[in-house]
C-alpha positions as CSV (number, residue, x, y, z in Angstrom):
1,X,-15.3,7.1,21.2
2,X,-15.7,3.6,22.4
3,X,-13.2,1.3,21.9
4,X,-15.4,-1.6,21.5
5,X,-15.9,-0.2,18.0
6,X,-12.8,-1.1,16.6
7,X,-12.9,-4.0,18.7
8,X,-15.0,-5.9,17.2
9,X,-14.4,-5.4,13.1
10,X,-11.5,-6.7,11.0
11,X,-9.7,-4.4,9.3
12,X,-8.0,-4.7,5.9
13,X,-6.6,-2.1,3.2
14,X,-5.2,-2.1,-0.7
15,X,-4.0,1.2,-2.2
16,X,-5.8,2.6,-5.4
17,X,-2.6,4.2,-7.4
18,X,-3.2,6.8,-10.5
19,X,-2.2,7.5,-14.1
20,X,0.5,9.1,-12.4
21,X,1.5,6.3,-10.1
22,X,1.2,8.5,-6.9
23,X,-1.8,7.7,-4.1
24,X,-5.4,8.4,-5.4
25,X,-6.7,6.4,-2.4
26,X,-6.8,3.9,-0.3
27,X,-9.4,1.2,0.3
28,X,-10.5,-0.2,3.7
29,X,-11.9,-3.4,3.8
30,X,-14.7,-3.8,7.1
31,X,-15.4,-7.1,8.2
32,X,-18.0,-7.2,11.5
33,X,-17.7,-9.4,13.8
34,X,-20.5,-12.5,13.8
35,X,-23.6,-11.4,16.0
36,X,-21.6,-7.9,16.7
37,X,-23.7,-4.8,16.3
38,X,-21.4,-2.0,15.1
39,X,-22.9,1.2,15.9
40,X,-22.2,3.3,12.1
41,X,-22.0,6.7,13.4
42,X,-19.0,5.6,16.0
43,X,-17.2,4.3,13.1
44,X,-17.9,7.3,11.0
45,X,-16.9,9.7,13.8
46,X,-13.8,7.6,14.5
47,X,-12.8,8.0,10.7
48,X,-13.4,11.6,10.6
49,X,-11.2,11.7,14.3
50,X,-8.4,10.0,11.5
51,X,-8.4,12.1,8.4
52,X,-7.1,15.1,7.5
53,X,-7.1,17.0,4.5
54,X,-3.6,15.6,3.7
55,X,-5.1,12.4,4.2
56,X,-5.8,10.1,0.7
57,X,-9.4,9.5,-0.4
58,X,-10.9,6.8,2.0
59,X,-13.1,4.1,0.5
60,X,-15.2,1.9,2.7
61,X,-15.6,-1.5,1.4
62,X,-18.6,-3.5,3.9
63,X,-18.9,-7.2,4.2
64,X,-22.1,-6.4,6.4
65,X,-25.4,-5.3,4.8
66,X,-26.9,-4.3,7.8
67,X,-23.6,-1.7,8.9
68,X,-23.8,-0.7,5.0
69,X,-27.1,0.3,5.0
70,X,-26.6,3.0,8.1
71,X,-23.4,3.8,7.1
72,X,-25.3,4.9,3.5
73,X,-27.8,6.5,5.9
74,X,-25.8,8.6,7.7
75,X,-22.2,9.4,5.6
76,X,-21.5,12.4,4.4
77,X,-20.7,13.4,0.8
78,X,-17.4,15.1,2.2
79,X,-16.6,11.7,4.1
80,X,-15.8,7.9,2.9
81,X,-17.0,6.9,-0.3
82,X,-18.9,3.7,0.0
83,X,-18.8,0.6,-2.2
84,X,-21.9,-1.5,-2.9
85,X,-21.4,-4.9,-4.6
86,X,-24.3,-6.3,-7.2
87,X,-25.4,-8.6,-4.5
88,X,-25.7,-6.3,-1.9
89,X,-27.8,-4.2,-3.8
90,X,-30.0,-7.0,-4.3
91,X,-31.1,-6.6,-0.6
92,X,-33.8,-4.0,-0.9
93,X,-32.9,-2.1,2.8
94,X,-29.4,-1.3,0.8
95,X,-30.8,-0.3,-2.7
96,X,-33.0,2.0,-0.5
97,X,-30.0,3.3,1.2
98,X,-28.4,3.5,-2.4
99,X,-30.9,5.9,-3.2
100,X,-31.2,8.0,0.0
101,X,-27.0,8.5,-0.1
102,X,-27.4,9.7,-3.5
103,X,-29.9,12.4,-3.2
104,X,-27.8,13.5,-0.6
105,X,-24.5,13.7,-3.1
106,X,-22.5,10.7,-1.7
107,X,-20.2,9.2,-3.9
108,X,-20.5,5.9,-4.3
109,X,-18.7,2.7,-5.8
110,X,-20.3,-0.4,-7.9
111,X,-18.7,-3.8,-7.6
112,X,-19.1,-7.3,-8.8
113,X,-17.8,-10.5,-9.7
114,X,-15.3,-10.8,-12.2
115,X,-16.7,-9.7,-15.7
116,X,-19.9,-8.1,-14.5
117,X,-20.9,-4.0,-15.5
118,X,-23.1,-2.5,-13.7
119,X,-26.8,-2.8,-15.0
120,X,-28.2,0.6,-17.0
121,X,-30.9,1.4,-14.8
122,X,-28.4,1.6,-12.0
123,X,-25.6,3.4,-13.7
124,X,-27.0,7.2,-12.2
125,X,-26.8,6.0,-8.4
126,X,-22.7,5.2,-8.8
127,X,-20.1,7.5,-9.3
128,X,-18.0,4.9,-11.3
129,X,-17.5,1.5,-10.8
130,X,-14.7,-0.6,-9.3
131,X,-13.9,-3.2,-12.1
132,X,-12.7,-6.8,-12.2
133,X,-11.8,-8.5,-15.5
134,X,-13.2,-11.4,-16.3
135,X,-10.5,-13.9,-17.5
136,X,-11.3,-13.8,-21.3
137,X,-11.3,-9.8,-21.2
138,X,-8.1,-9.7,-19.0
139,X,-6.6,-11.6,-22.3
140,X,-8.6,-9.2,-24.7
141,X,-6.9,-6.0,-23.3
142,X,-3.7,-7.9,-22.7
143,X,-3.6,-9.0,-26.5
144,X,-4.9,-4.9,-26.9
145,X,-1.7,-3.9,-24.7
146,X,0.7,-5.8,-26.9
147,X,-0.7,-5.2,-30.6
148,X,-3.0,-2.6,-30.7
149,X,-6.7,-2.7,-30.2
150,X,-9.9,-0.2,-30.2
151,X,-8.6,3.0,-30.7
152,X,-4.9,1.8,-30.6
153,X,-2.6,2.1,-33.5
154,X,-1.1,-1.8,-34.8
155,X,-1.3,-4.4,-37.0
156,X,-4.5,-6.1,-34.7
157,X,-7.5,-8.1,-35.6
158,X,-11.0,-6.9,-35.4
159,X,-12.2,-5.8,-32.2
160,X,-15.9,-5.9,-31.5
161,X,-15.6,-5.2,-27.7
162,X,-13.2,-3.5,-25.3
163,X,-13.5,-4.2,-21.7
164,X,-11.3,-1.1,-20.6
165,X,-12.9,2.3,-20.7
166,X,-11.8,5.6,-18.6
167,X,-12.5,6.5,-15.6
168,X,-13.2,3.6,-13.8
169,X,-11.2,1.9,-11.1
170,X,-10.2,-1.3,-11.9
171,X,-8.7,-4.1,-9.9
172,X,-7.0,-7.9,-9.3
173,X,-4.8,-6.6,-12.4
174,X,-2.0,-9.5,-12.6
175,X,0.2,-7.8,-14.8
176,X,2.1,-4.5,-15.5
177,X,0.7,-4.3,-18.9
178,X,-2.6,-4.5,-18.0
179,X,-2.1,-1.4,-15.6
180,X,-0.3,0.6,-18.0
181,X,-3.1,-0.3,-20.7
182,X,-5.8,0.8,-18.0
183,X,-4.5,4.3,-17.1
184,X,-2.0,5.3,-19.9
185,X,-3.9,3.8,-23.0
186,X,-7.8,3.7,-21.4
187,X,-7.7,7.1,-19.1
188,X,-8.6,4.5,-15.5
189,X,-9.7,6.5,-12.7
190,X,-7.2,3.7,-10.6
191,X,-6.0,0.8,-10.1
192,X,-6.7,-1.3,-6.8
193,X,-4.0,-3.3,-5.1
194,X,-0.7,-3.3,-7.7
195,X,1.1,-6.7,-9.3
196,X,3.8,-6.1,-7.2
197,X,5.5,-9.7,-8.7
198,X,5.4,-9.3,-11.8
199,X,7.0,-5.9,-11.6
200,X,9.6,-7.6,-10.2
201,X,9.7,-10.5,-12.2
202,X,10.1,-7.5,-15.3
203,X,13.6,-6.7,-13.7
204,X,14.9,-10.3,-13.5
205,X,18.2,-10.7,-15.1
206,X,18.3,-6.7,-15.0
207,X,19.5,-4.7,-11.6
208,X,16.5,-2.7,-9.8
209,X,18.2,0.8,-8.9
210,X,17.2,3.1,-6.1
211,X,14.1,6.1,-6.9
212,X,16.0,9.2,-8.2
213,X,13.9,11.4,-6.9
214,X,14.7,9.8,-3.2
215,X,18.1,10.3,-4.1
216,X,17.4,14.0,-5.1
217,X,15.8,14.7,-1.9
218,X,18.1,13.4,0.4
219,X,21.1,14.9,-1.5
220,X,18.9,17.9,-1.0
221,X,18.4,17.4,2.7
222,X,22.2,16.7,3.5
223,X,23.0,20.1,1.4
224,X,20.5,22.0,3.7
225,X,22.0,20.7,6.8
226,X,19.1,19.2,8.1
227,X,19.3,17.1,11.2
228,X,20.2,13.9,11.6
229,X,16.6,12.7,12.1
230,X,15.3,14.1,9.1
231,X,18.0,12.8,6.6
232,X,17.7,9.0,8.4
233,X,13.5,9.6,7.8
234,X,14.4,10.5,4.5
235,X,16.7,7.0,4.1
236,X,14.1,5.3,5.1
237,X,11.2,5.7,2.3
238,X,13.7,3.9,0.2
239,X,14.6,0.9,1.0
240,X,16.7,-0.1,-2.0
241,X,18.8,2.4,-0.4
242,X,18.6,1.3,3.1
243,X,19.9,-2.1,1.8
244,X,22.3,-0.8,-0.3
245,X,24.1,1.9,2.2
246,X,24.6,-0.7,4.8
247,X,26.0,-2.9,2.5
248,X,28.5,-0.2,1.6
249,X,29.3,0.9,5.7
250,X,30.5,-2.5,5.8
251,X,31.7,-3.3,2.5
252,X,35.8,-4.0,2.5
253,X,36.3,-0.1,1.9
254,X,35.9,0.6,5.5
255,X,38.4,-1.3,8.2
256,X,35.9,-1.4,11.1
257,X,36.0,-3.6,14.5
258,X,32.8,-3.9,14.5
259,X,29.7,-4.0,12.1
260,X,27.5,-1.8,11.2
261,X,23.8,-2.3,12.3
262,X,21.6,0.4,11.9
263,X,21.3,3.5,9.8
264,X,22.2,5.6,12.4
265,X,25.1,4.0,13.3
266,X,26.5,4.2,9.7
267,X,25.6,7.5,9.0
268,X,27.5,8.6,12.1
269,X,30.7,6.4,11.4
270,X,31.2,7.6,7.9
271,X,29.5,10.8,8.3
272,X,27.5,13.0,5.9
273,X,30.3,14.2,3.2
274,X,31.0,10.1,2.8
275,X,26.8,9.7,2.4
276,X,26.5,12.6,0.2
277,X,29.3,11.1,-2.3
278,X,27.9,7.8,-1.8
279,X,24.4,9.1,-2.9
280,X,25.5,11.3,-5.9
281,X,27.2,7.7,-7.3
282,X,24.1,6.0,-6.9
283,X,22.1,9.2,-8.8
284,X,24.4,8.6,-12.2
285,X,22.4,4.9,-12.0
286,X,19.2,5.9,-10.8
287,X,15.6,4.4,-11.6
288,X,12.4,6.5,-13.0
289,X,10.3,3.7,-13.7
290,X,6.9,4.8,-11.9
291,X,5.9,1.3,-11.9
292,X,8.2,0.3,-9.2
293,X,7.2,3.3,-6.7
294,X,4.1,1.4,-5.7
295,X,6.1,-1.5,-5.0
296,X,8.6,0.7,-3.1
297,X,5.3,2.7,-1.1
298,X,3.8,-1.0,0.1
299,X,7.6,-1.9,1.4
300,X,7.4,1.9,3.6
301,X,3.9,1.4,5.0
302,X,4.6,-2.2,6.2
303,X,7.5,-0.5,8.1
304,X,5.6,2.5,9.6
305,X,2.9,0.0,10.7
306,X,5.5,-2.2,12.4
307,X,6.6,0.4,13.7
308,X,3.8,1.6,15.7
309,X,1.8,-1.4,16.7
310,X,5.0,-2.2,18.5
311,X,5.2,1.0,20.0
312,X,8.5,1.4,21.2
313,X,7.7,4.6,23.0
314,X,11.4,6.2,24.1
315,X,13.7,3.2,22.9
316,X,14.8,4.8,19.6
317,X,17.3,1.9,18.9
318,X,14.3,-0.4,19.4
319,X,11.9,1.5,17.0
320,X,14.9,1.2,14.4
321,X,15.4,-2.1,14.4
322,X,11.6,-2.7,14.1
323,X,11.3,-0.3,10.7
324,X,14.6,-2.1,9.6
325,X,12.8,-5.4,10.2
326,X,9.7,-4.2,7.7
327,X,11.8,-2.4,5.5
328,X,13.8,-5.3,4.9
329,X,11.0,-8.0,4.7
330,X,10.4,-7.7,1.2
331,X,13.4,-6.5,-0.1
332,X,14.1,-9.8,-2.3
333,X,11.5,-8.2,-4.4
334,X,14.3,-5.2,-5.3
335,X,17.4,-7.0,-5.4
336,X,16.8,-10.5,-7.2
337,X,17.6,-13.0,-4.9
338,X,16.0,-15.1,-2.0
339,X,15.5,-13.4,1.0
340,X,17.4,-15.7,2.9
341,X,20.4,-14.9,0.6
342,X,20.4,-11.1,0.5
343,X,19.9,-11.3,4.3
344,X,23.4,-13.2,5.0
345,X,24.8,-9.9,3.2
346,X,23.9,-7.8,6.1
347,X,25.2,-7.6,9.4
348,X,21.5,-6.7,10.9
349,X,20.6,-7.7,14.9
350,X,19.7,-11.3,15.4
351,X,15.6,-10.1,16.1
352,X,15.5,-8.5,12.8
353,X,17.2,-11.5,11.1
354,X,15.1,-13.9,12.9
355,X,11.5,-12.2,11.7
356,X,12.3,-11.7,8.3
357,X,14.2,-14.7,7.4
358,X,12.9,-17.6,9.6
359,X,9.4,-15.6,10.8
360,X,10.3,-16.0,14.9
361,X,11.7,-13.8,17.5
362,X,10.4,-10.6,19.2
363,X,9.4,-8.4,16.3
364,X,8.0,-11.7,14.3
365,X,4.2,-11.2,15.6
366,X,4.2,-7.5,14.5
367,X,5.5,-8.7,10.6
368,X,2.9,-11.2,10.8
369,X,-0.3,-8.8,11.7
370,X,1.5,-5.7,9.5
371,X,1.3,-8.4,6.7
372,X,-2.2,-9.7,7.1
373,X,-3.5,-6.0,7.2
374,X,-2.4,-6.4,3.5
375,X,-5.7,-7.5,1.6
376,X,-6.6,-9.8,1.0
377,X,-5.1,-11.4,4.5
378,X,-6.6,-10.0,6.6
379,X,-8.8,-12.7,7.6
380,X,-5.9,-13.9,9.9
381,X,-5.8,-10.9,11.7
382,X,-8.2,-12.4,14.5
383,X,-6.2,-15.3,14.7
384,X,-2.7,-13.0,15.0
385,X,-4.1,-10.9,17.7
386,X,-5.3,-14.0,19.8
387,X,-2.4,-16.1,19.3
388,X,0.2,-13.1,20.4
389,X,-2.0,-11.8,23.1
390,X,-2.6,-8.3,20.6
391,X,-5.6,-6.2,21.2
392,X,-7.6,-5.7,17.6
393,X,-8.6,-2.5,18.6
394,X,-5.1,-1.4,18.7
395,X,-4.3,-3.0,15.5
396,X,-7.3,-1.1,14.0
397,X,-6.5,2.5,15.3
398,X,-2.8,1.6,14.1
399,X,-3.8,0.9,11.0
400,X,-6.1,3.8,10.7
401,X,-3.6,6.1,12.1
402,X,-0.9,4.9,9.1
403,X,-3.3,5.3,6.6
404,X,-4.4,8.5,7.1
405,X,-0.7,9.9,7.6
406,X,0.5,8.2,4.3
407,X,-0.6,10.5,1.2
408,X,1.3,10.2,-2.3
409,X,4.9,8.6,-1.6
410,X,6.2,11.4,-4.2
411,X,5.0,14.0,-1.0
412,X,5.2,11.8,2.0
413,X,9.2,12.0,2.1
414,X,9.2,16.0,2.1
């Protein structure tokens, strides 16, 4: 596979979640370069090189008409689904290609600007579509969420129109009442990208408290005396615990010389009977909201890419700091106070303090691109790469390689 492939595209991804809050897929964003000829069957064979069967559903999103109309061409109906905005399908090479990829059972995506359906004579070449609310309809269904609308029970108004209706995928949702109206109350297909803030911003006042089923597992895994690895791996896809435990190794309970650092370090000190008490007081406190595991899933994957675009290699302290640094980016979004703040509480290395607090030090350029990969940033990828002397193909197969290894976070931890 040639490497100038991946060389020469941007790269950007959002998750689609599911009624049940777990992975139904993940969308890539593909942004050519300018005058750069992107050879579709490369790209296709590079993606299938990627996925598994473990892998979540991969949807292509294609800035490029010209790379979506041979990558309609020559997909398979077992490969990436492929979404064609209105305008594209304006352009009569890609409404062609719309037709060709359906006879040949590819599923494909409808998209548009906010508050736009996709026209009747065009509703049997697309699967389902990928839906923005317009403004005034965002308000509609949020009034619907609140008291009642079409087909709700409450005290509401006449409706003449609702803008939510099952099995479609619909996205730029700013609130968590929107997304619960979409896929408890409306039967969505998904929902693209999540309102991680105002998930948060639901918990202010209140204390966020760690995933119980995390807690389960890892109680599980220190009761099967699995090895150290595996229970630290386990720590890690929860990073209200992560926070939390190293808090407690150097909380005033524990007379130490010196502070604890790392996760390894404290789960050696105050070894695994200590942990394993520690975890079954946090269980009698413990959080089911399914809301907040979306939140919890973006905070893992920002870590794991961290992790190997810096590529540590052998340096195992090194590669924990690095995931410490992207577990611990965002965590102000869990614990209610500035990051700055909740920082000082931890006695974490200076390069891990330094990136996520004040955005400079060694690790600070691999936050930086692991964040832009993030849409809708990823238009500063470019920029990253070239100011840190980063190769974009590298951040591309990284970012290919995470995505395809992260399936639902209620699996991934097993």
């Amino acid at each position: 596979m040639s490497a100038s492939v991946l060389g020469h595209l941007t790269l950007g991804y959002q998750w689609i979640w599911s009624r049940q809050r777990e992975i139904a897929a993940v969308q890539i964003f593909v942004q050519a370069d300018a005058g750069a000829a992107v050879d579709a069957a490369h790209l296709l064979d590079l993606l299938a090189q990627n996925w598994s069967g473990n892998s979540p559903q991969l949807i292509l999103t294609v800035a490029s008409n010209e790379l979506l109309v041979d990558l309609l061409h020559q997909a398979r109906s077992e490969g990436p689904w492929l979404t064609v905005h209105d305008q594209q399908f304006e352009d009569a090479k890609v409404s062609g290609g719309v037709d060709t990829a359906r006879r040949r059972g590819l599923p494909l995506l409808w998209r548009a600007e906010p508050g736009a359906r996709v026209p009747v004579e065009a509703r049997n070449h697309f699967a389902r579509s990928m839906v923005t609310l317009s403004a005034g309809e965002a308000l509609l269904a949020l009034h619907a969420a609140r008291h009642g609308g079409p087909g709700d029970s409450g005290g509401a108004p006449p409706w003449t129109h609702n803008p939510v209706v099952p099995d479609q995928i619909y996205e730029s949702l700013g609130s968590s009442a929107l997304v619960d109206y979409c896929l408890d109350r409306h039967a969505a297909w998904g929902i693209a990208g999540w309102p991680v803030d105002d998930v948060a911003h639901g918990y202010r006042g209140r204390s966020i408290e760690p995933h119980q089923p995390s807690l389960l597992r890892l109680i599980e895994a220190v009761d099967a005396d699995a090895s150290m690895e595996v229970i630290e791996q386990r720590l890690t896809r929860e990073p209200l615990l992560v926070y939390r435990f190293l808090r407690f190794a150097n909380s005033a309970a524990f007379t130490l010389r010196n502070p604890i650092d790392s996760l390894r370090h404290a789960l050696m000190i105050l070894g695994l009977g200590t942990f394993r008490n520690w975890l079954m007081e946090q269980l009698t406190t413990a959080c089911t909201d399914p809301n907040l595991q979306p939140v919890r899933h973006g905070m893992v994957v920002r870590a794991q890419l961290m992790e190997q675009l810096l590529d540590a290699g052998d340096e195992d302290a090194l590669r924990r700091e690095v995931v410490l640094t992207g577990l611990l980016s965002q965590i102000d979004l869990l614990v209610d106070e500035p990051l700055n703040l909740a920082m000082q509480r931890l006695p974490v290395a200076e390069r891990v303090l330094s990136a996520v607090v004040s955005n400079r030090g060694p690790y600070a350029p691999f936050l930086q691109l692991a964040a832009a990969l993030e849409y809708p940033g990823m238009r500063a990828v470019p920029e990253l790469c070239a100011l840190h002397d980063v190769d974009l193909a590298h951040v591309n197969r990284t970012l290919l390689r995470v995505l395809a290894q992260s399936g639902s976070p209620s699996t991934a931890a097993r």
